[in-house]
DSSP file (Angstrom, degrees, kcal/mol; ACC not computed):
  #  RESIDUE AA STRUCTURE BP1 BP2  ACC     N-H-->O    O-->H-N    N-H-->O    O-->H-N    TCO  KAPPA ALPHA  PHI   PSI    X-CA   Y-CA   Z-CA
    1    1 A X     >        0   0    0      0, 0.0     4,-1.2     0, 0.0     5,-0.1   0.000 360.0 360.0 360.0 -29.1   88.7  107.4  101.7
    2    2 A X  H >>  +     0   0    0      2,-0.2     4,-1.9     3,-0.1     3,-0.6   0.922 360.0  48.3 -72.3 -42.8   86.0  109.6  102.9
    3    3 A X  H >4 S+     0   0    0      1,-0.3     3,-4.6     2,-0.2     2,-0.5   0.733 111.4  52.3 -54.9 -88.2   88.3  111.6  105.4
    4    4 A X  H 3> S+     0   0    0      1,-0.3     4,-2.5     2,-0.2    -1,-0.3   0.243 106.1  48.1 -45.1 -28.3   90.8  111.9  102.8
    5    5 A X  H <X S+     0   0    0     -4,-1.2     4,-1.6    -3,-0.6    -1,-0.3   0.762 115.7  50.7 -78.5 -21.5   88.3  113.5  100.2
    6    6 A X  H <X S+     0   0    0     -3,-4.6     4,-0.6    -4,-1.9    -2,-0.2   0.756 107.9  48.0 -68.5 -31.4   87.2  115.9  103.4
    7    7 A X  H  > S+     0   0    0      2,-0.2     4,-2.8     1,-0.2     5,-0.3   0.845 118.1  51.6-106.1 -49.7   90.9  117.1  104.3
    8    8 A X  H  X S+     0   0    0     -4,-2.5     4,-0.5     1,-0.2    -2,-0.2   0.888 109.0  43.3 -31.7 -61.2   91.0  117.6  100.2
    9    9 A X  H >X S+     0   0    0     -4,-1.6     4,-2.2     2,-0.3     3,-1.0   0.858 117.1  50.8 -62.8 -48.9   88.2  119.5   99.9
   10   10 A X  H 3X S+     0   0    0     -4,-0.6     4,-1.7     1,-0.3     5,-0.4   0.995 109.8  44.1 -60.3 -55.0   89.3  121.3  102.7
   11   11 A X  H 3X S+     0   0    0     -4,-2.8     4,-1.7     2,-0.2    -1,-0.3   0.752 115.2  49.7 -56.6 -19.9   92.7  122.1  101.7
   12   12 A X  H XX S+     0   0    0     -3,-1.0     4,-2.1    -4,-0.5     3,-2.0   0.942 110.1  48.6-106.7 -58.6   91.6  123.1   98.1
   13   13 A X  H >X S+     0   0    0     -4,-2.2     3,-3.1     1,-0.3     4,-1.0   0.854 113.5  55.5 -72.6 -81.1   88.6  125.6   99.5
   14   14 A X  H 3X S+     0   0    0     -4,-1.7     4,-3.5     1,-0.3    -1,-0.3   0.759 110.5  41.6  -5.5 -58.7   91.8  126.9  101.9
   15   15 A X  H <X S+     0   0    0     -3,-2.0     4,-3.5    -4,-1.7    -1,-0.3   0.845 107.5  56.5 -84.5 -13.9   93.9  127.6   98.8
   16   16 A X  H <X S+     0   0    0     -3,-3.1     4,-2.1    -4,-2.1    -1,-0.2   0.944 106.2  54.7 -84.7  -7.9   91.1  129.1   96.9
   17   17 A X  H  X>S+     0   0    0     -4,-1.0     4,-3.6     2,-0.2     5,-0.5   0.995 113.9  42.4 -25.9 -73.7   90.8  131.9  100.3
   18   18 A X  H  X5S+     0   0    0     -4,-3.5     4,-4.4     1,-0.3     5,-0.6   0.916 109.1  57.7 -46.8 -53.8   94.6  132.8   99.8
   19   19 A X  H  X5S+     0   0    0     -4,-3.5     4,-1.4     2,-0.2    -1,-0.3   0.934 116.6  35.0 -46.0 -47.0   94.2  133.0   95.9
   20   20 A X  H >X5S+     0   0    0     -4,-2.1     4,-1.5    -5,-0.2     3,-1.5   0.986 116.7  52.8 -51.1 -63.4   91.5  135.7   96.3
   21   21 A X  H 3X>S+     0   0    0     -4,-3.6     4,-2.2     1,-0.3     5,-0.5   0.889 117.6  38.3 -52.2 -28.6   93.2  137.4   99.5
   22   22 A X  I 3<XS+     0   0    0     -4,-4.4     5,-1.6    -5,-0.5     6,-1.5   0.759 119.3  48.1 -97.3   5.8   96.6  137.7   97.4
   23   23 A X  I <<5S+     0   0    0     -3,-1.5     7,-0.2    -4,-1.4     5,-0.2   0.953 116.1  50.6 -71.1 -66.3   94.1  138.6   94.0
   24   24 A X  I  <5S+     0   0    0     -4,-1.5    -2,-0.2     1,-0.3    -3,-0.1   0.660 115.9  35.3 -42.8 -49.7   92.6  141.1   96.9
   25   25 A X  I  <5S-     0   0    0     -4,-2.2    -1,-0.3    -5,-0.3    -2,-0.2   0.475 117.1-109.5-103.4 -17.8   95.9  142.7   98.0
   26   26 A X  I   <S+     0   0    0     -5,-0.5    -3,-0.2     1,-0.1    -2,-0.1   0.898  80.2 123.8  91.0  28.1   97.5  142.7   94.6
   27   27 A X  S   <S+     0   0    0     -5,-1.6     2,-0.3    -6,-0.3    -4,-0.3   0.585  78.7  40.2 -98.5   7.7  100.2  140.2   94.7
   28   28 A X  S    S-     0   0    0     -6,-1.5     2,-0.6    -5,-0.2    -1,-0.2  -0.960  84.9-126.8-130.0 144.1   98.7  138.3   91.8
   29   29 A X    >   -     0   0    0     -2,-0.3     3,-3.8     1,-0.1    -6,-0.1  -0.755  30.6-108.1-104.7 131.9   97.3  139.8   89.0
   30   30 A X  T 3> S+     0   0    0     -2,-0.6     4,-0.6     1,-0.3    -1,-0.1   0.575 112.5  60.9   4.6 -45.1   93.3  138.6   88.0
   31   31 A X  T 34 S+     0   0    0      2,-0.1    -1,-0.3     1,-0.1    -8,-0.0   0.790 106.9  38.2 -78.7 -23.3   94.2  136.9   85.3
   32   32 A X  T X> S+     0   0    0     -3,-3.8     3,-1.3     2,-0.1     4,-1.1   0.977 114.5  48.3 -64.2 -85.2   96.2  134.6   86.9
   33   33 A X  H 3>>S+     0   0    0      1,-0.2     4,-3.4     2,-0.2     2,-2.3   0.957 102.9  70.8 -42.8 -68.5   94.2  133.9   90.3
   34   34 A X  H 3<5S+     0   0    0     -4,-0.6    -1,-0.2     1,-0.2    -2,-0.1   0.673 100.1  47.9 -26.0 -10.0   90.8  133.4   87.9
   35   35 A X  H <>5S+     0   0    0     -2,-2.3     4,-1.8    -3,-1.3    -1,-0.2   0.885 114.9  41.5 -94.3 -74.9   92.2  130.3   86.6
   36   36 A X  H  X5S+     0   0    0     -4,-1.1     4,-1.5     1,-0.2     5,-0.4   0.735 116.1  48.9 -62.7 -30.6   93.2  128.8   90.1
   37   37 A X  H  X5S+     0   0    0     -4,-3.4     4,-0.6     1,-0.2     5,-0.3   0.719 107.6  55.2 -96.0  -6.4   90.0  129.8   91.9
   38   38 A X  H  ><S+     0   0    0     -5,-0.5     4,-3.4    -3,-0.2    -1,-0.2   0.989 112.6  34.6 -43.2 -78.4   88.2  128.6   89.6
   39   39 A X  H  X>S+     0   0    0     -4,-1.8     4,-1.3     1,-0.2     5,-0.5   0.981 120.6  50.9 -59.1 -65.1   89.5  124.8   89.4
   40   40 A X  H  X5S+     0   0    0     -4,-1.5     4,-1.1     1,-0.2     5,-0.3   0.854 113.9  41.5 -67.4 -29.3   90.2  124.6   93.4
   41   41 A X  H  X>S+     0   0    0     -4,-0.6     4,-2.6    -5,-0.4     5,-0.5   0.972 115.3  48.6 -70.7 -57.1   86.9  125.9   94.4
   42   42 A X  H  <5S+     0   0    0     -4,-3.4    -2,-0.2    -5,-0.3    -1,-0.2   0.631 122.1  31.9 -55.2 -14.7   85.0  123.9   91.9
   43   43 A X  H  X5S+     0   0    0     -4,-1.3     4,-1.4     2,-0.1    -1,-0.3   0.600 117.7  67.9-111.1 -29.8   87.1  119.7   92.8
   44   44 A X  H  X<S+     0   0    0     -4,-1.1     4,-2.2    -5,-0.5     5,-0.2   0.995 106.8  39.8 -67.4 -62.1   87.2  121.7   97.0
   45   45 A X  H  X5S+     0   0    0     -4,-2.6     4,-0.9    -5,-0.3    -1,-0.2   0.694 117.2  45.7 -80.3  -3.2   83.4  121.2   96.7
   46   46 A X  H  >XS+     0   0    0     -5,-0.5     4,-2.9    -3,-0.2     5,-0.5   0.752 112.5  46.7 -95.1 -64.3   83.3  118.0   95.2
   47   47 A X  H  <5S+     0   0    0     -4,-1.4     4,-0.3     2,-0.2    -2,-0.2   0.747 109.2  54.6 -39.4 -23.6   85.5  116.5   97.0
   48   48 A X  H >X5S+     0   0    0     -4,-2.2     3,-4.1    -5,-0.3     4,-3.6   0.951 116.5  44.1 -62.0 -61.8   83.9  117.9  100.5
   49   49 A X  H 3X5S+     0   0    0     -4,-0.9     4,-1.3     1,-0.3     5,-0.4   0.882 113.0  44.9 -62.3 -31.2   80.7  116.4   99.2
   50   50 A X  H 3X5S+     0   0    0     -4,-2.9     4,-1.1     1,-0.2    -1,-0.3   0.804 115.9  49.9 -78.5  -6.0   81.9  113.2   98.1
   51   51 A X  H <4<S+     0   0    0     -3,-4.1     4,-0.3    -5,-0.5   -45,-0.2   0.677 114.6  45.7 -93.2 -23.8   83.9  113.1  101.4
   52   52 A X  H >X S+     0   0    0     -4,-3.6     4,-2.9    -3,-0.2     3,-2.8   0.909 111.0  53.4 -68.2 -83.4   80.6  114.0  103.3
   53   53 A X  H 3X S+     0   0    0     -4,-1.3     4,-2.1     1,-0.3    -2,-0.2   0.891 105.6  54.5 -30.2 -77.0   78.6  111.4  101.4
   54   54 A X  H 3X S+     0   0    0     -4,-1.1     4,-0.8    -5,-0.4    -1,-0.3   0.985 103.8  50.7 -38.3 -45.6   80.8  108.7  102.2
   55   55 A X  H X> S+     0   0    0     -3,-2.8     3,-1.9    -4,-0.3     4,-1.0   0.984 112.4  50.5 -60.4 -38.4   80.8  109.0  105.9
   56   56 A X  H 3< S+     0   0    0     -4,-2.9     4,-0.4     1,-0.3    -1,-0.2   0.837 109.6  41.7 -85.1   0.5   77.4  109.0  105.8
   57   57 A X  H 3< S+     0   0    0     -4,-2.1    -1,-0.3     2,-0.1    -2,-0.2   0.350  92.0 101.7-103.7  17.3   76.6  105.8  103.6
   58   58 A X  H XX S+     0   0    0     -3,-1.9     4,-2.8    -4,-0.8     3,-1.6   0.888  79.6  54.0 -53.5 -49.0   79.8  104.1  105.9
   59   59 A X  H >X S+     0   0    0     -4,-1.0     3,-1.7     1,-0.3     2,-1.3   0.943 105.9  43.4 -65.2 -67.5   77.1  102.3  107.9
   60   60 A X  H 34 S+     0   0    0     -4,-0.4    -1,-0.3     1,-0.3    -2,-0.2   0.027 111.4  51.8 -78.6  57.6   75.5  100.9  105.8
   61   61 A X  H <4 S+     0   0    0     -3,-1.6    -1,-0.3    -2,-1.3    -2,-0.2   0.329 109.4  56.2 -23.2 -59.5   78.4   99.7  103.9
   62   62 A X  H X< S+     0   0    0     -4,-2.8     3,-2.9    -3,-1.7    -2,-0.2   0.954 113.3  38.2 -49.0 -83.0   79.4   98.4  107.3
   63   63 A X  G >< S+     0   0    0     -4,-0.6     3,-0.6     1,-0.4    -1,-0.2   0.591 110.4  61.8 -37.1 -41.2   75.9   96.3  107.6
   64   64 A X  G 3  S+     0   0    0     -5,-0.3    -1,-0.4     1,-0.2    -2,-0.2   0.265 106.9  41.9 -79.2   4.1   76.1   95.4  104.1
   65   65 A X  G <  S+     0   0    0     -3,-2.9    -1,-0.2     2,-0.1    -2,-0.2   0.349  87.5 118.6-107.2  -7.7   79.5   93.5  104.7
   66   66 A X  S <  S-     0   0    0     -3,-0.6     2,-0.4    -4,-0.1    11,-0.1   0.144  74.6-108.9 -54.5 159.6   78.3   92.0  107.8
   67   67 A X        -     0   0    0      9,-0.4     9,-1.7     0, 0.0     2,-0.1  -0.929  27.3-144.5-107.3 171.0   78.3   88.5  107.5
   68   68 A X  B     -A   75   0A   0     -2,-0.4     2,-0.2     7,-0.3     7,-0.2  -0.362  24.1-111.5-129.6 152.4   74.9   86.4  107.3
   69   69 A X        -     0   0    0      5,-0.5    13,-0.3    -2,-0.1    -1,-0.1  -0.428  26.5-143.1 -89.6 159.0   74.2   82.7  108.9
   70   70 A X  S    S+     0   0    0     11,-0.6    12,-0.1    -2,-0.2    -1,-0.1   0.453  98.9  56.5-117.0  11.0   73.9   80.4  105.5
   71   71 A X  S    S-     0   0    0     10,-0.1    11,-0.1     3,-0.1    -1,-0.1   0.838 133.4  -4.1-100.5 -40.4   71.2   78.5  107.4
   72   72 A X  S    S-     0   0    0      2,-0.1    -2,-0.1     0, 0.0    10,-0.1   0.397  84.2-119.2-132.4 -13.1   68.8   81.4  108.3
   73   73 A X        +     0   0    0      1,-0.2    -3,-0.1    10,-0.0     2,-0.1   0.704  63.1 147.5  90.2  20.7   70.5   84.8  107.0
   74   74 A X        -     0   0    0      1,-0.1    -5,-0.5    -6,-0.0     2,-0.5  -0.373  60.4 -92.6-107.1 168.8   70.4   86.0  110.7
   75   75 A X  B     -A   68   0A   0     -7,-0.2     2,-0.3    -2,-0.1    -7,-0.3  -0.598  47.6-168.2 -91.7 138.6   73.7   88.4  111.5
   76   76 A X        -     0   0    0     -9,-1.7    -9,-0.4    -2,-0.5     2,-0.2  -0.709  25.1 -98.7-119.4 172.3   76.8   86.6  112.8
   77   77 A X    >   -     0   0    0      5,-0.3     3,-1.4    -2,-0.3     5,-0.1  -0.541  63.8 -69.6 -87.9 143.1   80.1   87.8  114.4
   78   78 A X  T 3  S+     0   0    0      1,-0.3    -1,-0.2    -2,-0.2     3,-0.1  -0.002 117.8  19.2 -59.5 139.5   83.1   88.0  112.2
   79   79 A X  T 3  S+     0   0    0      1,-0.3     2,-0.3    -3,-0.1    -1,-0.3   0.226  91.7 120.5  91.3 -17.5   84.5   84.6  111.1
   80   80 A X    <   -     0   0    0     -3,-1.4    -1,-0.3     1,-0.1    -4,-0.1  -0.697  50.4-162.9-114.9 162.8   81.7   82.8  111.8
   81   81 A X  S    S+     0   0    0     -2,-0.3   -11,-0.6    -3,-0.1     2,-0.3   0.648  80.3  33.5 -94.9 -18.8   79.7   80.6  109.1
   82   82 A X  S    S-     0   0    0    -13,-0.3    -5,-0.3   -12,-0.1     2,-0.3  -0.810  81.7-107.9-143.4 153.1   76.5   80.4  111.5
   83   83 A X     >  -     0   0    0     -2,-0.3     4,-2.3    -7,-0.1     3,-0.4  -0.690  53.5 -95.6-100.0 170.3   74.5   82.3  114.1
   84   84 A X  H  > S+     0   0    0      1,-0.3     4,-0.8    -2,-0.3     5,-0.2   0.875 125.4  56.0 -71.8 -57.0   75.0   80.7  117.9
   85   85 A X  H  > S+     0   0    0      2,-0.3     4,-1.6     3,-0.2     3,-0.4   0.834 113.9  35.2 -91.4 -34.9   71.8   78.6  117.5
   86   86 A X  H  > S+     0   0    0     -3,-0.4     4,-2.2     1,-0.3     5,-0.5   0.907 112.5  58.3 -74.6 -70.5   72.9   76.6  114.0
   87   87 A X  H  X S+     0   0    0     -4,-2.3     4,-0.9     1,-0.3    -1,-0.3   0.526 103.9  45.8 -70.2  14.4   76.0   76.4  114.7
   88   88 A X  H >X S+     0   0    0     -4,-0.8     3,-1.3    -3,-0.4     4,-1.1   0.922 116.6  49.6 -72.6 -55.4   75.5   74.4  117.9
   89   89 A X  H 3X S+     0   0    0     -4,-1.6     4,-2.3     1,-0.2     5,-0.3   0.876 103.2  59.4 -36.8 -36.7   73.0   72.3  115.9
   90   90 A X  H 3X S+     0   0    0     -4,-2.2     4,-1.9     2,-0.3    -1,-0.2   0.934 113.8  43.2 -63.9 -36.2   75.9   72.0  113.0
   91   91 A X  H <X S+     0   0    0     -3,-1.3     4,-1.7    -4,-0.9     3,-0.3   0.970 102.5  53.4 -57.5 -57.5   77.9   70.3  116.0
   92   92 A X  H  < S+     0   0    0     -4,-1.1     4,-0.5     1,-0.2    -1,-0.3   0.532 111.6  58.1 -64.7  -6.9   75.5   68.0  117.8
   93   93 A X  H  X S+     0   0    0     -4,-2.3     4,-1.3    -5,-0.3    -1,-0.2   0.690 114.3  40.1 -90.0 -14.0   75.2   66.7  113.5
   94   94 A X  H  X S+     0   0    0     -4,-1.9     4,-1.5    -5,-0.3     5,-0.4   0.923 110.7  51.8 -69.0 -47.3   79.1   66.1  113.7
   95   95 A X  H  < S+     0   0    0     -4,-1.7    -2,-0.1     2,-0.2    -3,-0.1   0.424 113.2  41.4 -52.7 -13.8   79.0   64.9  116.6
   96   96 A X  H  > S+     0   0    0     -4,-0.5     4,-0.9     3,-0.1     3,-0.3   0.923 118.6  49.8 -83.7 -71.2   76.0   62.1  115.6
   97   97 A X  H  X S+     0   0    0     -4,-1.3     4,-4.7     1,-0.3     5,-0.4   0.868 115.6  44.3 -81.2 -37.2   77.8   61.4  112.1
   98   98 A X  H  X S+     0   0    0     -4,-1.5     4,-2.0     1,-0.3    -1,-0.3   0.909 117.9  40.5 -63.8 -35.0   81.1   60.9  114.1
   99   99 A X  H  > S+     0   0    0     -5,-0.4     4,-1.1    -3,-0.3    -2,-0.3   0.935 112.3  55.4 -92.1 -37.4   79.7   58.9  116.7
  100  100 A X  H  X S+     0   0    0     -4,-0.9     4,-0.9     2,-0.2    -2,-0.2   0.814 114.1  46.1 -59.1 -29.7   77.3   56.7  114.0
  101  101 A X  H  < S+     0   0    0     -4,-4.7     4,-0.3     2,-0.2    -2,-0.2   0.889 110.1  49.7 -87.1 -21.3   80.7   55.9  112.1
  102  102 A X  H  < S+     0   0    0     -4,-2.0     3,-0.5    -5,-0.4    -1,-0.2   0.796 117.5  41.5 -47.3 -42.9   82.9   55.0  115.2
  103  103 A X  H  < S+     0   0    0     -4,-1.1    -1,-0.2     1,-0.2    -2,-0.2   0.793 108.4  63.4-105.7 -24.7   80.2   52.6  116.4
  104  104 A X     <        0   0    0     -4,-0.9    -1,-0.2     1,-0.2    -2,-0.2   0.519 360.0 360.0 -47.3 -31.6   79.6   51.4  112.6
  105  105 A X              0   0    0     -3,-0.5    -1,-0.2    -4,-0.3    -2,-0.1   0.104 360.0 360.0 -86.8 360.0   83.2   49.9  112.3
């Protein structure tokens, strides 16, 4: 979303250039062009900044999606419920409960 607001921004600060240059050289008359350069410079610079401002808050966006261990909060690799030291624990306690109810029967 952020490029896209950048390539906007850009593209609108582009077309208010041309409106001045054909304002400049007299293929449009003032009244006309005043209108247009107005609106496209004024949404060309928000949309640069909001398109800046996004790239740079993407990392932490990123971090703030990460996922979390639900035993200790530590950061884990996509998909996983646990960080490498729980879940090995989480096993060897399946592996106990599994193995206390096999021998239980």
């Amino acid at each position: 979303m952020g490029r896209f607001l950048r390539y906007v921004g850009i593209f609108l600060l582009a077309v208010t250039a041309v409106l001045m240059l054909a304002e400049g050289v007299g293929w449009l008359e003032g009244s006309v062009t005043d209108v247009g350069v107005w609106w496209a410079a004024r949404v060309g610079v928000i949309c640069l900044a909001g398109g800046v401002l996004l790239a740079l808050l993407s990392p932490v966006g990123r971090e703030l999606r990460r996922g979390r261990c639900v035993r200790c909060g530590a950061a884990v690799e996509r998909g996983q419920t646990y960080c490498a030291d729980h879940l090995q624990a989480a096993v060897n306690e399946y592996r106990d409960q599994t193995r206390d109810g096999m021998l239980g029967r």
